[in-house]
Structures are given as structure tokens and as C-alpha cells.
Legacy VTK file of the C-alpha trace (Angstrom):
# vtk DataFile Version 3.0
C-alpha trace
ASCII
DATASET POLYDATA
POINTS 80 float
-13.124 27.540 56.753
-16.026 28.124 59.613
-17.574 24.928 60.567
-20.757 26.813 59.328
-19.508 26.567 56.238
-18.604 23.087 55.863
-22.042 22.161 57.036
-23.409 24.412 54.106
-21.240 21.676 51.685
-21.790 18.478 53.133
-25.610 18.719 54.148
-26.620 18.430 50.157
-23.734 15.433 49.790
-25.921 13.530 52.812
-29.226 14.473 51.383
-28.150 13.778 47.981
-26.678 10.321 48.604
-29.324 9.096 51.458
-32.176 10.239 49.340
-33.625 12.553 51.991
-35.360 15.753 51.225
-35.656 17.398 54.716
-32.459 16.123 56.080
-31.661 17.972 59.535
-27.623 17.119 59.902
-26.043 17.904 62.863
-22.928 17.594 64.913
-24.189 14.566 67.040
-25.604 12.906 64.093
-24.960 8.966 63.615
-25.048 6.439 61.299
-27.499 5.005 63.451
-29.869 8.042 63.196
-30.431 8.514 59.446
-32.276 5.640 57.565
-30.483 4.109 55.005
-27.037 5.544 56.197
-25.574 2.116 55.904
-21.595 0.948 55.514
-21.783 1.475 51.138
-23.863 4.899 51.284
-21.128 5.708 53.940
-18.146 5.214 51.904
-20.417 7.557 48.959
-20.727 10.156 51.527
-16.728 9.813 52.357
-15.913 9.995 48.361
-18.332 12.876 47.712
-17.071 14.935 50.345
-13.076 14.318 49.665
-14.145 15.180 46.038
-16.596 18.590 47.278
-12.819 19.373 49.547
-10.235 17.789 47.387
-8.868 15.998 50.319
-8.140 12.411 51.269
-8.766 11.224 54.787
-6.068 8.846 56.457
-7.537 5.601 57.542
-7.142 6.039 61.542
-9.282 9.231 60.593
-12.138 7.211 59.072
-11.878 4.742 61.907
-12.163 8.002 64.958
-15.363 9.209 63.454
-18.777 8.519 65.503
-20.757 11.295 64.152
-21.172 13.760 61.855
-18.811 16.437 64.461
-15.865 13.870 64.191
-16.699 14.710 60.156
-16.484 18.257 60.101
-13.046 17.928 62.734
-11.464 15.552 59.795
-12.342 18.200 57.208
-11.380 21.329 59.347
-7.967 19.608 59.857
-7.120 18.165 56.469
-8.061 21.550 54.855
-6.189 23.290 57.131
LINES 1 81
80 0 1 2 3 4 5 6 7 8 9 10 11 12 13 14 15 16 17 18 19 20 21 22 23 24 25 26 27 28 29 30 31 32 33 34 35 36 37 38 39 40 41 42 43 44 45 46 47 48 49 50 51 52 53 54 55 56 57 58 59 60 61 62 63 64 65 66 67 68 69 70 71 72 73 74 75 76 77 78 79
């Protein structure tokens, strides 16, 4: 799957669960970026998108991620 792609998925998840209409996601996107992308919407985000992939990150994967890139490397791999 083209990283393209994956952004086509995920950007309604984000939107959906941070309650943002025009929501512009990117790879260098951060938590610290988005308003009310806090630690419990982030852990929505995580379920919604192992649910949209059927996949199940490993820990040390959650832990590597600083943006929204690290994301879409996590997906890329576990679908792979």
C-alpha cells in the first residue's frame, strides 16, 4: 500500500476523532500541532486505525513515533 493511500484512511480517523473539519495532516505533523490531540484522543486515533488496518502495533512502535510520518512507517511495515 502507497503511503498516498494510507493518508487517504487515516486523515478521516484524525478528523473524525479530533473533531476537526478542515484537518490538513501531514508527515511532520505532531501531537503538539493539532488542538485537542491529547494522550486519550491519541490512544482513539491508535485503536481506530489498527481497526481501519486490522493490525496491532508493538509497544516499542508506539513509543518511536513523533509524528504523523513515524505513523504511516508503523502501518507500511505491519501491513507489509
Amino acid at each position: 500500500m502507497k503511503k498516498e493511500e494510507i493518508f487517504e484512511k487515516i486523515t478521516p480517523i484524525f478528523a473524525k476523532v479530533l473533531e476537526h473539519n478542515n484537518f490538513n495532516l501531514t508527515e511532520t505533523t505532531t501531537t503538539n500541532d493539532v488542538d485537542g490531540w491529547g494522550s486519550l484522543t491519541h490512544m482513539i486515533i491508535i485503536e481506530e486505525i489498527e481497526k481501519e488496518f486490522n493490525i496491532k502495533f508493538k509497544l516499542l512502535d508506539l513509543m518511536n513515533m513523533d509524528n504523523v510520518g513515524d505513523l504511516v512507517k508503523a502501518i507500511t511495515s505491519s501491513i507489509s
